[in-house]
N, CA, C and O atoms as a Tinker XYZ file with bonds, in Angstrom:
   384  protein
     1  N     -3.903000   -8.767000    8.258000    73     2
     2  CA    -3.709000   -8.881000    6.832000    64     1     3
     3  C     -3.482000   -7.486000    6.246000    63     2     4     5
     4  O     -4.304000   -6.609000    6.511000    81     3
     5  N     -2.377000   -7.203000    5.431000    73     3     6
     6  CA    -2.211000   -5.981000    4.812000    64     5     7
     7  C     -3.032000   -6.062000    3.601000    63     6     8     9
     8  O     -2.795000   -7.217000    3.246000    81     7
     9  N     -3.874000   -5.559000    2.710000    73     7    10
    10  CA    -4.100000   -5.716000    1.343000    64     9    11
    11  C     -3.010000   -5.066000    0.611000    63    10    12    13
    12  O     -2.537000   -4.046000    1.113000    81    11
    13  N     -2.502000   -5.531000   -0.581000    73    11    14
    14  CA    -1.495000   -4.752000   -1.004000    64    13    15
    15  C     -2.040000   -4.973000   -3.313000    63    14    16    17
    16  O     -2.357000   -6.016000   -3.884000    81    15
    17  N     -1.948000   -3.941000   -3.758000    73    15    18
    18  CA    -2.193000   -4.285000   -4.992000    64    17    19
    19  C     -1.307000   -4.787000   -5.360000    63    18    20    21
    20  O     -0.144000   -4.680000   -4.970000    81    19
    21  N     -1.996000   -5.773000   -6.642000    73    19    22
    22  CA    -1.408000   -6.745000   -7.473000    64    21    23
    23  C      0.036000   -5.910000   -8.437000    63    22    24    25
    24  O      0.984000   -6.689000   -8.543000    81    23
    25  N      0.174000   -5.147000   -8.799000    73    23    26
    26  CA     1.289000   -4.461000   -9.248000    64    25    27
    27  C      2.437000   -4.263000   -8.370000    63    26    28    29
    28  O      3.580000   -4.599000   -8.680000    81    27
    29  N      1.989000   -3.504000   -6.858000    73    27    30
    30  CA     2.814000   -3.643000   -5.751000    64    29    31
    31  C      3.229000   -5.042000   -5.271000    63    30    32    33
    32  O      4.166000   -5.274000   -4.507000    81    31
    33  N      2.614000   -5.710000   -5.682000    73    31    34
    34  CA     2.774000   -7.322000   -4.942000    64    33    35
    35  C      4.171000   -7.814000   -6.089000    63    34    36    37
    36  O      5.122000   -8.449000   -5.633000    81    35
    37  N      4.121000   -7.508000   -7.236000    73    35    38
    38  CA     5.179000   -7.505000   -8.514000    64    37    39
    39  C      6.342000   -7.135000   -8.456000    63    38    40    41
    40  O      7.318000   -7.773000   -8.853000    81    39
    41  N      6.334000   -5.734000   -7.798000    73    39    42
    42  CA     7.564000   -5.075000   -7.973000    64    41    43
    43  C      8.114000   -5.711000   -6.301000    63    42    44    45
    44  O      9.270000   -6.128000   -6.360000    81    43
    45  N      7.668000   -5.795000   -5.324000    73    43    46
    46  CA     7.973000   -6.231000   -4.348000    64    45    47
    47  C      8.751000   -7.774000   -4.407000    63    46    48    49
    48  O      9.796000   -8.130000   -3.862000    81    47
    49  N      7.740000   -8.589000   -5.358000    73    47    50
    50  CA     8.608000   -9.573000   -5.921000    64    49    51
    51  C     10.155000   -9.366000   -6.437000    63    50    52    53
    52  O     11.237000   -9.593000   -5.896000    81    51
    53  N      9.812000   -8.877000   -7.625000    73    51    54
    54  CA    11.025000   -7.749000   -7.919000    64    53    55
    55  C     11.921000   -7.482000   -7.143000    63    54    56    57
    56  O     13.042000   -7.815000   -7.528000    81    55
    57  N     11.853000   -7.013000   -6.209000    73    55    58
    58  CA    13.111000   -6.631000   -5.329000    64    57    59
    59  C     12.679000   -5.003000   -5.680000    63    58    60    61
    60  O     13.566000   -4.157000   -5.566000    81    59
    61  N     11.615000   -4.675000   -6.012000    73    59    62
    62  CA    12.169000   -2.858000   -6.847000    64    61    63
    63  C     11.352000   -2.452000   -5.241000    63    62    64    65
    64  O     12.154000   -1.658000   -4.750000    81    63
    65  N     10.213000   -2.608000   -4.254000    73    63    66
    66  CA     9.839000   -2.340000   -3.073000    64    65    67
    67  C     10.296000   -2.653000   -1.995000    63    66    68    69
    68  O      9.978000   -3.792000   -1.651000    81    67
    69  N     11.029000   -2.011000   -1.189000    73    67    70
    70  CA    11.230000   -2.961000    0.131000    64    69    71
    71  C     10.686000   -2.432000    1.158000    63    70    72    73
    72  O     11.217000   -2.416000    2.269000    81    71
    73  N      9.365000   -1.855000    0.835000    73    71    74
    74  CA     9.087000   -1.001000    2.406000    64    73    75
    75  C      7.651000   -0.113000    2.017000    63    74    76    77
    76  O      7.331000    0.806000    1.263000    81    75
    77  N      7.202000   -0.740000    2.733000    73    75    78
    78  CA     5.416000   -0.269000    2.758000    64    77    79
    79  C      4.900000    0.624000    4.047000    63    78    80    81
    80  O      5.192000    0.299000    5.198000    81    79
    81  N      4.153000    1.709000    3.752000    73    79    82
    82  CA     3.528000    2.578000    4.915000    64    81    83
    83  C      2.044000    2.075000    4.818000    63    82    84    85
    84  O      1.507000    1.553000    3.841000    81    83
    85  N      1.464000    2.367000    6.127000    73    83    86
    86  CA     0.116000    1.584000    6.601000    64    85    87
    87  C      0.103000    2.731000    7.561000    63    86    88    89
    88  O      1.035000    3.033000    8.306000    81    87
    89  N     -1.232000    3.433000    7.449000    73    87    90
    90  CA    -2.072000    4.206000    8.691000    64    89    91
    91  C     -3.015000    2.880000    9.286000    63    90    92    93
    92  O     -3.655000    2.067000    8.619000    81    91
    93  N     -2.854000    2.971000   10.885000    73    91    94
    94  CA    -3.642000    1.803000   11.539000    64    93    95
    95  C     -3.817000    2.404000   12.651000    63    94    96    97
    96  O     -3.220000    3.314000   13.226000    81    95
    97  N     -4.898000    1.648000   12.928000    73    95    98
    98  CA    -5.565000    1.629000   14.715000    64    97    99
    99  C     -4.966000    0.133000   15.530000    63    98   100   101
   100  O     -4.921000   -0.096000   16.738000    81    99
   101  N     -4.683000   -0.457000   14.752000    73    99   102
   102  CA    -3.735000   -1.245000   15.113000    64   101   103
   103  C     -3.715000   -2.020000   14.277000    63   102   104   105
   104  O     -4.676000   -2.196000   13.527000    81   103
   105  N     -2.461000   -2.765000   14.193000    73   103   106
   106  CA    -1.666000   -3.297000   13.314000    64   105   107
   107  C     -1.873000   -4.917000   12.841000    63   106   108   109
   108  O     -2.124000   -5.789000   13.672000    81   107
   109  N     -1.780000   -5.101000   11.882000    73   107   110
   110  CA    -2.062000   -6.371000   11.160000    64   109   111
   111  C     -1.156000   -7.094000   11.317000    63   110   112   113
   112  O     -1.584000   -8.195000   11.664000    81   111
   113  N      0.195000   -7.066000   11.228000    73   111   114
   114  CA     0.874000   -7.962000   10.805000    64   113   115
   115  C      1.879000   -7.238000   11.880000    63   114   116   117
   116  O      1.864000   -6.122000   12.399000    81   115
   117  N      2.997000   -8.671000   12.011000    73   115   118
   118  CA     3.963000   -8.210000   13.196000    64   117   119
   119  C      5.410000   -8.650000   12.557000    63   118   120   121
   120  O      5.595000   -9.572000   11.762000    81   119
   121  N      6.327000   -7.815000   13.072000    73   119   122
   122  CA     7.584000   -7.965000   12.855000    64   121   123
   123  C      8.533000   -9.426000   12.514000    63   122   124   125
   124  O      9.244000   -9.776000   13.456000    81   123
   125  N      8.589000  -10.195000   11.394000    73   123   126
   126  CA     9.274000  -10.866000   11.811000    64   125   127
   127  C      8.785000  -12.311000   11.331000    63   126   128   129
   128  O      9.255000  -13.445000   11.415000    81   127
   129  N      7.499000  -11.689000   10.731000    73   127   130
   130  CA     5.731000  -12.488000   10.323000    64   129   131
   131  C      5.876000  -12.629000    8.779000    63   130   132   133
   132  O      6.520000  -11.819000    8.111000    81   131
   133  N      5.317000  -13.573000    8.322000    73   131   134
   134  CA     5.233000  -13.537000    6.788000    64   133   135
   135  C      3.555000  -13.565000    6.717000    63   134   136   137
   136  O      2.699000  -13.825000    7.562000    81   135
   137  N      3.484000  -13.086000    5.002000    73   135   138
   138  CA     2.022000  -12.714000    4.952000    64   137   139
   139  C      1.857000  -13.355000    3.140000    63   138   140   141
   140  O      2.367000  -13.029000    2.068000    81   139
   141  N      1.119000  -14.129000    3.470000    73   139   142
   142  CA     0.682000  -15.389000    2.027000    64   141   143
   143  C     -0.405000  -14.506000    0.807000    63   142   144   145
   144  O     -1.635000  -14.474000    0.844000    81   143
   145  N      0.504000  -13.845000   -0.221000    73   143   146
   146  CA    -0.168000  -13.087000   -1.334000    64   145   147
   147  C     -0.574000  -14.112000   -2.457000    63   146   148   149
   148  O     -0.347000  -15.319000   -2.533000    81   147
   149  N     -1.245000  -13.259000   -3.310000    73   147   150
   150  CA    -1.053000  -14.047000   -4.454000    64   149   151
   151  C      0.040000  -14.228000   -5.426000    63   150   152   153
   152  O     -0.182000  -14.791000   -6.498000    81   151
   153  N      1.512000  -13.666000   -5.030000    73   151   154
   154  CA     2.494000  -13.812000   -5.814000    64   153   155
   155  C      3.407000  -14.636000   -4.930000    63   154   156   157
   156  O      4.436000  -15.144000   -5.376000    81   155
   157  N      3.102000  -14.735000   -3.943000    73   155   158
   158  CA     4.119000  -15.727000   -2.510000    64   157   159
   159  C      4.007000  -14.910000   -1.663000    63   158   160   161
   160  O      3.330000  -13.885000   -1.582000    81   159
   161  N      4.928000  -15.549000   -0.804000    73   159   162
   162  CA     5.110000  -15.346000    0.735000    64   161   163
   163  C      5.885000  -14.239000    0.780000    63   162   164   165
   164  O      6.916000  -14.193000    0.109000    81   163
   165  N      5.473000  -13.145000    1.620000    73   163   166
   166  CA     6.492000  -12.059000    2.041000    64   165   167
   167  C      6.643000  -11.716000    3.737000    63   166   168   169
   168  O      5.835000  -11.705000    4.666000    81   167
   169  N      8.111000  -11.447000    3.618000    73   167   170
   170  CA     8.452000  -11.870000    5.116000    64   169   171
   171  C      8.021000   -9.884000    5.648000    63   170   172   173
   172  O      8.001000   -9.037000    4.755000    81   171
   173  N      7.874000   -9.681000    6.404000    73   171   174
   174  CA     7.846000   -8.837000    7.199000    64   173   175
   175  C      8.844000   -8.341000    8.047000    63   174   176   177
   176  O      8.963000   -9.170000    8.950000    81   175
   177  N      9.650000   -7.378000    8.224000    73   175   178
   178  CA    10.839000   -6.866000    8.922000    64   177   179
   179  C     10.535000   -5.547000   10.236000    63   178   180   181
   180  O      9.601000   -5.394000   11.022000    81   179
   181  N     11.801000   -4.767000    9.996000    73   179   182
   182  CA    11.268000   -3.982000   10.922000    64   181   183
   183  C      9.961000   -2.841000   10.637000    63   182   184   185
   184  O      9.861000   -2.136000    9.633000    81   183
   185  N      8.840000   -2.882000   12.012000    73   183   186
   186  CA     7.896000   -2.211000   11.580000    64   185   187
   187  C      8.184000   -1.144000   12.437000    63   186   188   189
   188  O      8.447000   -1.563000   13.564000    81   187
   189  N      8.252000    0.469000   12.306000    73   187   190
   190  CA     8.664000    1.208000   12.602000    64   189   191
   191  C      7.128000    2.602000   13.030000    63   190   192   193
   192  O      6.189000    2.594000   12.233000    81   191
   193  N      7.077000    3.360000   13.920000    73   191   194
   194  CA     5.981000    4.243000   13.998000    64   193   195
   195  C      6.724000    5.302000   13.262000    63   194   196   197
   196  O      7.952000    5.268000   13.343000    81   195
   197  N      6.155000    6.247000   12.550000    73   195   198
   198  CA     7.143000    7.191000   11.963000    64   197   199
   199  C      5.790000    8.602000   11.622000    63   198   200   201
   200  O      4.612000    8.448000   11.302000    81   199
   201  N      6.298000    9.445000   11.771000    73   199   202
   202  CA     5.909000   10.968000   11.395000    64   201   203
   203  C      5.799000   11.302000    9.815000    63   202   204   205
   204  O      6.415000   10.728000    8.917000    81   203
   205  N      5.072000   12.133000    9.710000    73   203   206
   206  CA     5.079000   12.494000    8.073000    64   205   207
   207  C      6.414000   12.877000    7.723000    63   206   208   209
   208  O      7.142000   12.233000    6.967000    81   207
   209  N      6.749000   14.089000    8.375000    73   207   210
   210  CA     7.959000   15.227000    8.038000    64   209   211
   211  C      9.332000   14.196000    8.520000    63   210   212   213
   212  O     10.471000   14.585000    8.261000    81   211
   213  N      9.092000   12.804000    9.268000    73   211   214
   214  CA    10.117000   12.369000    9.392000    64   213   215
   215  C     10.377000   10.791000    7.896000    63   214   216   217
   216  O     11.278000    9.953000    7.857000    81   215
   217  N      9.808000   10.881000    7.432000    73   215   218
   218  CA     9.860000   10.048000    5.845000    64   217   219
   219  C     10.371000   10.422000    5.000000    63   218   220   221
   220  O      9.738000   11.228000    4.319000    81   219
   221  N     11.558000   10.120000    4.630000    73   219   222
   222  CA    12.861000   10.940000    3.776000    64   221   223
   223  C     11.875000   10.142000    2.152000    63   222   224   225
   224  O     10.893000    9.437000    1.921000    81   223
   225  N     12.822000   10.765000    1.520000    73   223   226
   226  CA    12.809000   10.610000   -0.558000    64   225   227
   227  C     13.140000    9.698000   -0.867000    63   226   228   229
   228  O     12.723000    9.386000   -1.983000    81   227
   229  N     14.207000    8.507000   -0.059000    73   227   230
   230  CA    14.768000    7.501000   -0.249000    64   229   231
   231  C     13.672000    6.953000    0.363000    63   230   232   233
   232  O     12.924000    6.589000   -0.544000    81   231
   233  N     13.114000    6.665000    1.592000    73   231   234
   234  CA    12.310000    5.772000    1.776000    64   233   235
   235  C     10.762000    5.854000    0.643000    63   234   236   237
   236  O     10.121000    4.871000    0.272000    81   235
   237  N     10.448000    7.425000    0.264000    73   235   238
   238  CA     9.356000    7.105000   -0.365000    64   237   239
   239  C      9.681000    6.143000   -1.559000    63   238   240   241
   240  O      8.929000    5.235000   -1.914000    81   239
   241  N     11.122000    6.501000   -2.251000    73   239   242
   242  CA    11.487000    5.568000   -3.098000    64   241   243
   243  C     11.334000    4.087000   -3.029000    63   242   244   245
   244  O     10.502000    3.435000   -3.661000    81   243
   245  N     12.077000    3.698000   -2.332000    73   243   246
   246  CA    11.908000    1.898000   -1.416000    64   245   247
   247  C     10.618000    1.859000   -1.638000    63   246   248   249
   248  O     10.301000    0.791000   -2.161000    81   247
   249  N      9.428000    2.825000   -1.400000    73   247   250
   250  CA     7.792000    1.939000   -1.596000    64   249   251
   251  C      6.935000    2.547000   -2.752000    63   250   252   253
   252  O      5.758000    2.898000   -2.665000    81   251
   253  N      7.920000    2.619000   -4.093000    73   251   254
   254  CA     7.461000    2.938000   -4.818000    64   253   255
   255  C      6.608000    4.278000   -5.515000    63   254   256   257
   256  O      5.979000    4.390000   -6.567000    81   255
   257  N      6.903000    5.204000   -4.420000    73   255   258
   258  CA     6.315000    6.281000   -5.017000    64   257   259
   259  C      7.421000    7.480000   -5.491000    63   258   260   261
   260  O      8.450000    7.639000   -4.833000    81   259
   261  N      7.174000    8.179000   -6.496000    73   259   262
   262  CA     8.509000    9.098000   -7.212000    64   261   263
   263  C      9.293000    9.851000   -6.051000    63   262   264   265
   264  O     10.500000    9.688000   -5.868000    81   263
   265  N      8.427000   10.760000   -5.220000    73   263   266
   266  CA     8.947000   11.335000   -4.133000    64   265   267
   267  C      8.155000   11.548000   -3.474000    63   266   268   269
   268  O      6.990000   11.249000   -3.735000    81   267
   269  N      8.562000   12.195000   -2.295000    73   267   270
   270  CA     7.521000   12.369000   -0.876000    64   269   271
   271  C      6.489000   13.328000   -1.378000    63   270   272   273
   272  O      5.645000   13.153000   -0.499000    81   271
   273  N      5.932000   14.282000   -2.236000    73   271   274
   274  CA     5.339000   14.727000   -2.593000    64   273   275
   275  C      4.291000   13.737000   -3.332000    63   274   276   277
   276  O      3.184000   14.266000   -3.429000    81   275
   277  N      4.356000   12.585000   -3.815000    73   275   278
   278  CA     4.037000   11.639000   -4.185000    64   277   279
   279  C      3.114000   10.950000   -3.224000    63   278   280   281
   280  O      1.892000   11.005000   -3.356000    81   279
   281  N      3.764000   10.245000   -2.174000    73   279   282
   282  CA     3.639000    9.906000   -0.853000    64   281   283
   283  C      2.750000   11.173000   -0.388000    63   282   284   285
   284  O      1.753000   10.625000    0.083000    81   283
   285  N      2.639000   12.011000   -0.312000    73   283   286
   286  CA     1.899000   12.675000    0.541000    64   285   287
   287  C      0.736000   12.860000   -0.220000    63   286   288   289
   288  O     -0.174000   13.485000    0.325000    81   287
   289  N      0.614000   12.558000   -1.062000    73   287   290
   290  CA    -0.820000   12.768000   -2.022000    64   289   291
   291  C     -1.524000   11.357000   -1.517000    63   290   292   293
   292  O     -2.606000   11.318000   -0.932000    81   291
   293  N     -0.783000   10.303000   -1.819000    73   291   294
   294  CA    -1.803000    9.075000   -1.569000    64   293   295
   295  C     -1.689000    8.758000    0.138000    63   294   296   297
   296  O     -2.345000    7.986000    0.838000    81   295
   297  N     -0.991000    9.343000    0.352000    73   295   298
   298  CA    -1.493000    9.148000    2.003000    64   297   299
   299  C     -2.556000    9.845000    2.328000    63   298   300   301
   300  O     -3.236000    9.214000    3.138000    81   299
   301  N     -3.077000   11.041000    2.009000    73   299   302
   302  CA    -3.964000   11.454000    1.935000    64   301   303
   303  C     -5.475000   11.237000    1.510000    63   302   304   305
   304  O     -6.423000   12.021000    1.552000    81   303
   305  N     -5.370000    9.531000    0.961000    73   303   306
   306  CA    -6.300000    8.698000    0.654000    64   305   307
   307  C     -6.470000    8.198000    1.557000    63   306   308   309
   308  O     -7.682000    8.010000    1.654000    81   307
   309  N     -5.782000    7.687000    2.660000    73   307   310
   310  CA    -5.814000    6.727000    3.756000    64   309   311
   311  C     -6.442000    6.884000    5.050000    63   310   312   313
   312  O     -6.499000    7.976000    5.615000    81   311
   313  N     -6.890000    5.866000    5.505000    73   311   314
   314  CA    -7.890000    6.415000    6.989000    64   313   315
   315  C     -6.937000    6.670000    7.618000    63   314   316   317
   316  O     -5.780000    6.373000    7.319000    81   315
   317  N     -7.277000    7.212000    8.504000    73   315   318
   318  CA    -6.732000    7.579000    9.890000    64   317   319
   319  C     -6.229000    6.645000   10.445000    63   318   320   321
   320  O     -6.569000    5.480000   10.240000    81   319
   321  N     -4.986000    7.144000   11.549000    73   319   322
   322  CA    -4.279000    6.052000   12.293000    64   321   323
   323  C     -2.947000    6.470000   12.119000    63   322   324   325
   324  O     -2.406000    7.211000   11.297000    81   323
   325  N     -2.429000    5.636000   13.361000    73   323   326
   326  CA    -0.979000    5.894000   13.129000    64   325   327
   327  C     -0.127000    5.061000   12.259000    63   326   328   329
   328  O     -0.278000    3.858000   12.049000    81   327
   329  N      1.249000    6.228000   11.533000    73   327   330
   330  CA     1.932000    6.054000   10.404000    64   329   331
   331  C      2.824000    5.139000   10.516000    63   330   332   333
   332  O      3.527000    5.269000   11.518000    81   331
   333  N      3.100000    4.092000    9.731000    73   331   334
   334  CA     4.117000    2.730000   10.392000    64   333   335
   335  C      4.713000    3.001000    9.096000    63   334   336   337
   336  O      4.230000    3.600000    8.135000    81   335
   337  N      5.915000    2.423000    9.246000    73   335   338
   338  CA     6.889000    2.351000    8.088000    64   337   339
   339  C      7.183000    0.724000    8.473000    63   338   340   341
   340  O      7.409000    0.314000    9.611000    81   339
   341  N      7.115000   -0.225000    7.053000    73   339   342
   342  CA     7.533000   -1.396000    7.050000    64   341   343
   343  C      7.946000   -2.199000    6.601000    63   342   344   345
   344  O      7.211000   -3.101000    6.199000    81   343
   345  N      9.226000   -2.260000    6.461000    73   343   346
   346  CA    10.122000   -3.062000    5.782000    64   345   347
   347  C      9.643000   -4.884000    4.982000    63   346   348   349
   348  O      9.348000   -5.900000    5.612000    81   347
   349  N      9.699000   -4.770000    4.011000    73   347   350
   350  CA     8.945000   -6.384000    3.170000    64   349   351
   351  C     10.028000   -6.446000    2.454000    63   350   352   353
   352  O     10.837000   -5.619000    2.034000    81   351
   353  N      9.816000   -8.319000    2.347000    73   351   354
   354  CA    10.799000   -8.853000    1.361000    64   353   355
   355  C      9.870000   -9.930000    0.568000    63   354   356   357
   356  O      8.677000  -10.227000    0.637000    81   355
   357  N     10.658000  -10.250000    0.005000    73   355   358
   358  CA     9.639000  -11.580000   -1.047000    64   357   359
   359  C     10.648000  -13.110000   -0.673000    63   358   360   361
   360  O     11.819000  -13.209000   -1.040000    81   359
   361  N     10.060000  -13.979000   -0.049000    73   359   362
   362  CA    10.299000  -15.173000    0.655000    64   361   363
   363  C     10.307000  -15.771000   -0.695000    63   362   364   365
   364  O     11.453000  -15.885000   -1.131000    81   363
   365  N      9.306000  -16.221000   -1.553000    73   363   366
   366  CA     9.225000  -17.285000   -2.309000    64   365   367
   367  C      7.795000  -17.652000   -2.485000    63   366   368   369
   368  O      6.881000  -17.160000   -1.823000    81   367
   369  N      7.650000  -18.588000   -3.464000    73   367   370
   370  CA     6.152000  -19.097000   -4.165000    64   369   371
   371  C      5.222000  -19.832000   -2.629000    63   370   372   373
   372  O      5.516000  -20.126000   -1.470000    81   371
   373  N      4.681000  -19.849000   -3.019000    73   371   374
   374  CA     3.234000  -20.227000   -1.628000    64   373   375
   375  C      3.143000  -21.665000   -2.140000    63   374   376   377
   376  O      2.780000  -21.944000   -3.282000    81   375
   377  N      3.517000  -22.599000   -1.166000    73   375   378
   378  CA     3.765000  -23.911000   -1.453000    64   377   379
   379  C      2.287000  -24.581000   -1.423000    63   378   380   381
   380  O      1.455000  -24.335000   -0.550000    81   379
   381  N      2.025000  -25.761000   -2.880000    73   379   382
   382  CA     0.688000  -26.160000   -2.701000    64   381   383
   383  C     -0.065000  -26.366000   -1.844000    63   382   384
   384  O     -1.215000  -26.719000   -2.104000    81   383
């Protein structure tokens, strides 16, 4: 299970996120997987291992943060583990 905030869960709806970073010891969710929020279903794409210095401005963009300077502040909140880059989409409403 990823936790993801309720604002991020919005804009992801939106279409304005397409791509979330996660430090892990291992991984929650798998490529290819959808994951049942409280705004709907989001599909899961490619999940990628990735380096700090290798996370361009465009991708910090895609997950919502202004720039990698941005990104590197709140990653710096995050436990330890290795850096995944991961592509999300928004499937649709979570059927009754």
């Amino acid at each position: 299970m990823m936790l993801i905030k309720r604002e991020v869960l919005e804009a992801i709806k939106r279409g304005e996120i397409t791509v979330q970073f996660r430090r892990w010891k291992r991984a929650t969710v798998r490529p290819g997987g959808t994951l049942k929020t409280k705004v709907g279903v989001l599909s899961i794409g490619r999940m990628d291992p990735i380096t700090v210095e290798a996370v361009t401005d465009e991708d910090c963009r895609k997950a919502g943060f202004v720039d990698k300077p941005d990104f590197i502040k709140w990653l710096a909140t995050m436990k330890d583990g290795e850096l995944c880059r991961i592509e999300i989409g928004y499937l649709g409403e979570v059927a009754p």
